[in-house]
N, C-alpha and C positions, 0 to 999 in steps of 0.2 A: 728089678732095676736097682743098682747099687745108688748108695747113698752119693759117691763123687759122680755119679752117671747124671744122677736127678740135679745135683749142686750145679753140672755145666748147663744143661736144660735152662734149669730156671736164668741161670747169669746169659746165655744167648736170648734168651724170650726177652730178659730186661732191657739186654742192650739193644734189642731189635724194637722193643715200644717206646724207649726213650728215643731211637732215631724217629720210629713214626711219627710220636704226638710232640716232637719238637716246634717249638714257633718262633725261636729265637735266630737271631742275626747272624749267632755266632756258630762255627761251625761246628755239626754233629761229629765228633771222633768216629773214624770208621775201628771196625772190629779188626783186628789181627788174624790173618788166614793162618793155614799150616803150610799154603803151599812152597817150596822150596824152589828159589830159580832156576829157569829151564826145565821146570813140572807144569803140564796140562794142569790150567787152575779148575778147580772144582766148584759147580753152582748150589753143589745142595746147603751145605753149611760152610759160612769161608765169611771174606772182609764183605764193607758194607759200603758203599761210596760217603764220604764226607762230603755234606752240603753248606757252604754260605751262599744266603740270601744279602747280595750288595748295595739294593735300594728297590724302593718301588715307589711311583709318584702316579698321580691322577693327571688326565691328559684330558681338557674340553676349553671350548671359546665360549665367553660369555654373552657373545652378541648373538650366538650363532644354537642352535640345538645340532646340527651335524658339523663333529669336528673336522674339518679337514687341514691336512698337511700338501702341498704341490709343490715340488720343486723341475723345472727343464733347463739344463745346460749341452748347448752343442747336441749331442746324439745319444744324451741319458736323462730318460724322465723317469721318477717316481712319483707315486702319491700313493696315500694311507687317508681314509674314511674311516666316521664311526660315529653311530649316535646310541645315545649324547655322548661319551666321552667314553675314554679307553683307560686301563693303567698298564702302565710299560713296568716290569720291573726284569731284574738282574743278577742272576744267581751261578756262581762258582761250583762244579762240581768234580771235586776228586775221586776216581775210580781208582783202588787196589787191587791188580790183576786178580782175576777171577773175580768180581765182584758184578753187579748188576742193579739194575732201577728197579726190576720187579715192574709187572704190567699195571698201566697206568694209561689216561688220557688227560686233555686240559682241555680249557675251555675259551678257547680261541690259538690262533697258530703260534708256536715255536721256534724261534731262530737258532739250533745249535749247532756252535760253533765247538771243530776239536782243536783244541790250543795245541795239545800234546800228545803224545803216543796215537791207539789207534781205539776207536769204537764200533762193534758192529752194534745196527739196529734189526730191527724184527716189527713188522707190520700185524695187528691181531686182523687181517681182514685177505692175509694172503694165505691163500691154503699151502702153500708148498713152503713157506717157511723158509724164502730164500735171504741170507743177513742182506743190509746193505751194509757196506764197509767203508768207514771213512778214516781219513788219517789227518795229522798234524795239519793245518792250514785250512780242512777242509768243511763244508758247513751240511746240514741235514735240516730240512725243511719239513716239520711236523704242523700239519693243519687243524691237529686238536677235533679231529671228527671220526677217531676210532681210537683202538689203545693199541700202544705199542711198548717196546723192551727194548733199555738200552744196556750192551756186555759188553763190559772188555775181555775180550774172550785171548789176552796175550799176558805175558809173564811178567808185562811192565807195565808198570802205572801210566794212566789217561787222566789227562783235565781236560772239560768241556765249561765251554761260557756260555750261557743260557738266558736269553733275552723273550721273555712272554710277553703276548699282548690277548687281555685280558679285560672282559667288563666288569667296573669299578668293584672290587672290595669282595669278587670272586675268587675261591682258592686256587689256584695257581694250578696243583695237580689233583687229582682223583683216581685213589686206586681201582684197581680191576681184577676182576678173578681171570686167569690163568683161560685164553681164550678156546685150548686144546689143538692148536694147530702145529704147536714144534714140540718137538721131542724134549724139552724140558719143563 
């Protein structure tokens, strides 16, 4: 192995454990791909998504051990449960085409939302490894009880707005080994 072979290794491992073991607010730099526009981006080695996390607060009633939220107007109800309390938090994430989440689950459900361009996902519990494909405006409902992969599998950059709900002072995400059911 050449010595500039070994110098790119080690400068990709760093930039990839500095993205890991980030805690910070501010956001992670994604890595610079090679791929050139209107090039099939590549999954093995290439850009990184860039993450800010935008807030997270703790959610409980102090009269109450089960939080609940109930709203009904005209012919839309919601409501959200949770004991004792919940944290909502809010996180920004840049995808540079060909870029990816790498398999991962959370530990309560996901609201993402694609601001922009387009993301496919990938379920680690579907054997056919069909994406689902969502574009600009559109949202993907992850329930946090298997691991899944999010790609921008296009030549143009994705943002995704990320809204967890999460028991108090749990990590938000959790990586996964590679479940073997898609071809990457």
């Amino acid at each position: 192995m050449s010595m500039l072979h070994r110098s790119r290794l080690a400068t990709l491992t760093l930039v990839g454990l500095s993205f890991a073991c980030s805690n910070s607010n501010e956001p992670v730099p994604a890595h610079q791909g090679d791929a050139e526009p209107g090039q099939t981006p590549s999954f093995a080695v290439g850009p990184v998504p860039m993450s800010t996390l935008l807030g997270r607060a703790t959610f409980s009633d102090p009269k109450d051990r089960v939080f609940k939220v109930k709203r009904m107007t005209d012919n839309w109800h919601v409501e959200i449960k949770s004991t004792p309390a919940l944290d909502l938090a809010v996180q920004s994430i840049a995808f540079p085409p060909g870029s990816q989440s790498s398999w991962h689950r959370h530990p309560g459900p996901v609201f993402i939302q694609v601001a922009s361009g387009t993301m496919t996902f990938y379920e680690s519990d579907d054997p056919t490894c069909t994406g689902i494909v969502r574009g600009a405006g559109e949202g993907f409902l992850d329930l946090g009880d298997h691991a899944h992969i999010a790609r921008n599998e296009t030549a143009l950059p994705a943002q995704n707005v990320v809204t967890y709900f999460a028991p108090p002072g749990q990590p938000l995400r959790m990586d996964e080994p590679n479940p073997g059911n898609c071809p990457f």
